[in-house]
C-alpha atoms as one frame of an Amber mdcrd trajectory, in Angstrom:
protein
  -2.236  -1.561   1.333  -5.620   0.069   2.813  -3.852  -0.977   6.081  -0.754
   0.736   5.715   1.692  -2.085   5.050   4.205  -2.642   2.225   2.848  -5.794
   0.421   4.985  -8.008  -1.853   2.979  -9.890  -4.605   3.529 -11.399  -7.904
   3.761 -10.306 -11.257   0.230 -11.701 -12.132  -2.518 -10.028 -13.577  -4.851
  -8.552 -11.040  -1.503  -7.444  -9.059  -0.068  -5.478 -11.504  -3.115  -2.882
 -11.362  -2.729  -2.359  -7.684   0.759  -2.405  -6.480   3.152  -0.563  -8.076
   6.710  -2.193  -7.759   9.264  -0.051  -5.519   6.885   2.715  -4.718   3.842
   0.333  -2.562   5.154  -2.668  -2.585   7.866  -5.181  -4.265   7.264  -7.777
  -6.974   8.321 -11.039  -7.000   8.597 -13.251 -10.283   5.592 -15.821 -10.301
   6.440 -19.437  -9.394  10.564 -18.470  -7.890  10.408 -18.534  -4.495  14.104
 -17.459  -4.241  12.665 -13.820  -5.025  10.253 -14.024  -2.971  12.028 -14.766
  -0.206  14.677 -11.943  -1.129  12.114  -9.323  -1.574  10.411 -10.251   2.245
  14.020 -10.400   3.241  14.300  -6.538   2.046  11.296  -5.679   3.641  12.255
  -6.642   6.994  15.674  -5.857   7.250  15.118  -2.152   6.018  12.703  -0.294
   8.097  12.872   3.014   6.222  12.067   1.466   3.050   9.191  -0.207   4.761
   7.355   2.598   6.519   7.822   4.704   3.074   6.540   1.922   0.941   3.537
   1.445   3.652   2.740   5.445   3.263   3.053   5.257  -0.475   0.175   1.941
  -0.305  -2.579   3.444   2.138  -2.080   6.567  -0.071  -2.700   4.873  -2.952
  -5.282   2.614  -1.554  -7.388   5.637  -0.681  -6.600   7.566  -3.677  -7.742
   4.957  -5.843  -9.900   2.024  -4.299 -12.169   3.889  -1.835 -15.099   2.209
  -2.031 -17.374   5.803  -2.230 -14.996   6.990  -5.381 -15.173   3.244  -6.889
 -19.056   3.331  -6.630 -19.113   6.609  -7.930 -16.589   5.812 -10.870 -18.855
   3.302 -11.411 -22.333   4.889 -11.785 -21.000   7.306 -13.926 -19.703   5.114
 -16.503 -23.308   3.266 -16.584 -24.794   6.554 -16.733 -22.940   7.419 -19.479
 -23.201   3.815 -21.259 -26.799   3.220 -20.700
């Protein structure tokens, strides 16, 4: 995502946090490789989907995992907790 490309990952925890289905990226269901292979299949065969979906993750990657507003988010809660 922080390098502009669509991702598609499972629905497992962890995953589920970062991506969000049909606006970053596409979920597959854990374990089926049948949907997996349909949702690279989408990717690749529709360009305009992909380029939006790639804006939508750096966008979201910056917005919400740059490392200066993590470690900030961070110190503030210990701050607060300590």
């Amino acid at each position: 995502m922080a390098m502009k490309k669509a991702i598609v990952c499972s629905k497992a925890d962890g995953t589920l946090d970062i991506c969000i289905d049909n606006e970053t990226g596409l979920f597959f269901e854990k374990g089926n490789h049948k949907d997996l292979a349909n949702k690279l299949e989408t990717l690749i065969n529709d360009g305009t989907l992909r380029t939006l979906m790639a804006s939508n993750a750096r966008k979201r990657a910056v917005e919400k995992f740059d490392i200066e507003r993590v470690t900030d988010k961070v110190t503030k809660f210990y701050s607060k907790y300590l």
